[in-house]
N, C-alpha and C positions, 0 to 999 in steps of 0.2 A: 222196197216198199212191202216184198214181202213178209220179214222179219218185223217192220212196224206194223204193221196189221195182226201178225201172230202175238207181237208183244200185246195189245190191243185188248184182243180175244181172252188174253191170258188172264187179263182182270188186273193187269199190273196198273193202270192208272184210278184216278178216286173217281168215283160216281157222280160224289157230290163235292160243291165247294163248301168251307170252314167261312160263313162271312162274320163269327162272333157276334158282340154285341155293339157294334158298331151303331151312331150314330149318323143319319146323314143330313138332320136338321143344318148344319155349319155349311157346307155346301150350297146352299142358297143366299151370296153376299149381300149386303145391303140395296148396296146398285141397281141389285135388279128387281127388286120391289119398287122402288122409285121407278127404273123406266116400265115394268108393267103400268103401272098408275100410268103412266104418260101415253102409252099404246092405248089404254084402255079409253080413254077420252076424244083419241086421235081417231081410232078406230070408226067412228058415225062420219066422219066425211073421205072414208075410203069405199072406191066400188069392187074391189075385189082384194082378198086377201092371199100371197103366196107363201105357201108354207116349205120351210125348206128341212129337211132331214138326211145325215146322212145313209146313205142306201142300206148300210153294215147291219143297221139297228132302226131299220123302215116302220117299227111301231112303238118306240122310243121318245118323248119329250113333245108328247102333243099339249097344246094349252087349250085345255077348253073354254078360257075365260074368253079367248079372243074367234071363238068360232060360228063366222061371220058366214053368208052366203052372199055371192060367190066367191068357193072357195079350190086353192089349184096346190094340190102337194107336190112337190117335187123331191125326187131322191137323189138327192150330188153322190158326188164322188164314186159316181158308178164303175170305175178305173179300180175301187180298190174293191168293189162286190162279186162274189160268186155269183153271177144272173144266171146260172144253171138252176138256184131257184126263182126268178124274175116270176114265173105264172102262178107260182104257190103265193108270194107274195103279194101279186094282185089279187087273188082270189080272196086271201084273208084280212084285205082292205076292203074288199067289196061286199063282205058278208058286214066288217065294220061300218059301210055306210059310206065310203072314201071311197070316187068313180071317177075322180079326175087326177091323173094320179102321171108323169112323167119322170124320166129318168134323165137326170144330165150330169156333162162333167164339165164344169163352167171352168175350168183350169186351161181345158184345152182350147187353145186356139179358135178350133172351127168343128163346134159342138152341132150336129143337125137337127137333136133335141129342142137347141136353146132356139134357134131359129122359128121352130113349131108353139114358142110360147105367146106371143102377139096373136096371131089368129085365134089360140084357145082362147086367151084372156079377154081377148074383145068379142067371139061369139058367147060366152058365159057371162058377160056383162050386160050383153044387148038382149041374150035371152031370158032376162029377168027386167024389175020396172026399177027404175033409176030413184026414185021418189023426188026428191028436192033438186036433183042434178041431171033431169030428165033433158034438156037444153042446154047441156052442158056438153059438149062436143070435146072436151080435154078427159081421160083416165087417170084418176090415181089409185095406184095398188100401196098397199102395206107385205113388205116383207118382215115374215117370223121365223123362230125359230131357236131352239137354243146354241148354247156359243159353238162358235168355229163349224158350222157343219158346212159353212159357203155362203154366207146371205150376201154378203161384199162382193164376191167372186160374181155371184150371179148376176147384180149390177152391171159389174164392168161387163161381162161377157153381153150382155142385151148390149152394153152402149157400142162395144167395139161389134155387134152384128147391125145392129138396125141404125144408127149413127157414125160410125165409122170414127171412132171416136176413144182415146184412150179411158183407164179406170179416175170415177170420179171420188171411188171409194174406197179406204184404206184395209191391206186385205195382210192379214198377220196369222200363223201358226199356233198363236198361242189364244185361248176364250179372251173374251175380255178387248176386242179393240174398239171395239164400237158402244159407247158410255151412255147415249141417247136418242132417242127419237133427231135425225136428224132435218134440213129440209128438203123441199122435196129435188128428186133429182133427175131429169129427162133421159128416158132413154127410147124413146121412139119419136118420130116425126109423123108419120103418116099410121094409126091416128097418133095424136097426142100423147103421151102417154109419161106420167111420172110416179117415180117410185120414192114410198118415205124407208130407208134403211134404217134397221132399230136395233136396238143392242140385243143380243143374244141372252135370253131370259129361260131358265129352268122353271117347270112348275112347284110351284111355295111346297106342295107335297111331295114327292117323288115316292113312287108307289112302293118299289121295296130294293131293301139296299143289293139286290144283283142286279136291277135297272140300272140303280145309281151307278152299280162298276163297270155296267156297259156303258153309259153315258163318260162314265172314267177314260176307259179303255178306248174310247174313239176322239178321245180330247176336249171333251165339254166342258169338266170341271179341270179346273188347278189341279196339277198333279200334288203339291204337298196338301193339298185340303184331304186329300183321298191317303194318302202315302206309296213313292215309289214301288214302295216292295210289296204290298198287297195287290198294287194293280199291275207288276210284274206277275205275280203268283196267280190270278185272278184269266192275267193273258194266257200263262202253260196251261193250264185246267183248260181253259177254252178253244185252244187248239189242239192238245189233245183229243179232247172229248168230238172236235168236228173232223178228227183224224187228217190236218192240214201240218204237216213234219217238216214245212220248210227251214224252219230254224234249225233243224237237226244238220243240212246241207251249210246253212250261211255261218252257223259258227264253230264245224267240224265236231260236232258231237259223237257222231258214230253211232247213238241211236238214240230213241224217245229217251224221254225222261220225266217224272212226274216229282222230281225233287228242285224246286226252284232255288234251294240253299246250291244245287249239285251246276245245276246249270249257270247259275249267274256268277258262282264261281268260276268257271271252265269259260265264260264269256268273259270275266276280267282279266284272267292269264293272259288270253287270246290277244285280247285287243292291247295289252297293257296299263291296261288299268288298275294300276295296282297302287298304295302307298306303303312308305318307311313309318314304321310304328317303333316307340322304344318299350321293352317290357323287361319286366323287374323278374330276375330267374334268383336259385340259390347264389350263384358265383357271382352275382353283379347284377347290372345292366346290359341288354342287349338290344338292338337294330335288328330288327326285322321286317321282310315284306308279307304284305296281308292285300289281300284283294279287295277293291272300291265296290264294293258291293250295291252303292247305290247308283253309282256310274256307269256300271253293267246292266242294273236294272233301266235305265233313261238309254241307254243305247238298245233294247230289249224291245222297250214300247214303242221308242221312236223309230226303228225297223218295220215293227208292226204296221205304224199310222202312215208311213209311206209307204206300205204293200209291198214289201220285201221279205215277208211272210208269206205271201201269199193272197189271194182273193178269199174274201169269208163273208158269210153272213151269220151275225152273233146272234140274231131273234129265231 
């Protein structure tokens, strides 16, 4: 650790990231303009709104079109966050305005977060006036959020705590599993309580394209929308720069690195990732092996998003 800290010091890595002139307008599929519209109309006959983010990137991919009172953030995937900053983070949601604010990891089992969510939701509910549902003894929440961050997950997690009861919702790695506002779906008895699952929607703007590759870099967007090797190159910059060197261990580097041509290479040796390419020399034709360099980069990120990098927080 000492040597990557000295390297560090040294000024050997960049300051700044190259994001060019990239566009992130494409990034926003059709789909999800359609189920915004459908959230947005859905929205007047829910009493509380759960907003899910994951923890990595806690000020990343808020919607303001749908920001409803009462309203409950949740940060998933607190398994892959450095909560050594957790207070800085609350503090810089509470100067934003955001006071209700929990951490879960709806993945596991027997989360004691997710158990603490019934009691907030229904004091935040009863502590404001119902309007037209004032008699209404049943709860319906909307969950948001952009893709993959857990909205599915956190479903199932309520149903298998407060119902005892398997996932009633489809829960996938990759953005994109959830197409629609779907209907509603029980996940508490005592009170009543149903949640409408919605697809995972990016805001139409995305405020500027190093959001957008943190929103990359945590699984939000398609990875070829963004391109492997940018959000490869995007990942070394930002682990460098938060001085997190696990990759240096899990693919025998021997030390940092700020060249993602150097590393992804050294990652396809490793792993054998490599393919037989024919190239035209003076004397002939020749067979030779060349590294998969985009196959390095997808074993690279996907290390990452499993937290076999390490715990980070990229905001």
């Amino acid at each position: 650790m000492r040597l990557y800290q000295t390297l560090c010091n040294a000024g050997t890595f960049r300051k700044v990231f190259d994001f060019g002139n990239r566009d992130v307008a494409h990034w926003f599929p059709g789909h999800m303009a359609k189920g915004l519209k459908q959230m947005r109309a859905t929205v007047k006959n829910v009493d509380c709104i759960l907003e899910v983010h994951d923890a990595r990137i806690s000020f990343k991919g808020s919607n303001d079109s749908l920001d409803v009172r009462p309203h409950l953030l949740l940060l998933n995937k607190m398994d892959l966050a450095d909560l050594s900053s957790k207070s800085r983070i609350l503090k810089q949601l509470e100067k934003e305005g955001v006071k209700n604010v929990i951490f879960t990891d709806c993945v596991r089992q027997r989360d004691e977060n997710v158990k603490k969510l019934v009691p907030m939701v229904t004091e935040l509910i009863l502590s404001q006036p119902r309007f037209h549902r004032e008699e209404d003894p049943k709860f319906c929440l909307m969950v948001i959020g952009v893709p993959n961050v857990g909205k599915s997950s956190l479903i199932n997690a309520l149903r298998r705590t407060n119902l005892k009861k398997g996932r009633a919702s489809k829960v996938g790695g990759e953005p994109g599993i959830t197409k629609a506002v779907l209907t509603r779906i029980q996940v508490c008895e005592r009170p009543i309580i149903h949640l409408l699952d919605t697809p995972g929607v990016l805001p139409p703007k995305i405020q500027s394209l190093e959001t957008g590759l943190k929103l990359a870099l945590c699984g939000t967007i398609l990875d070829h929308l963004v391109g492997e090797d940018i959000i490869a190159d995007y990942l070394l910059f930002s682990l460098n720069r938060l001085e997190k060197y696990g990759y240096v261990d899990r693919y025998d580097l021997g030390e940092p690195s700020d060249d993602i041509q150097q590393v992804l290479k050294h990652i396809a040796v490793k792993l054998g990732k490599t393919q037989r390419v024919k190239a035209i020399t003076g004397v002939g034709n020749i067979t030779i092996t060349v590294p998969n360099y985009t196959a390095a980069a997808y074993d690279f990120i996907r290390a990452f998003r499993k937290g076999d990098l390490g715990q980070v927080i990229l905001d």
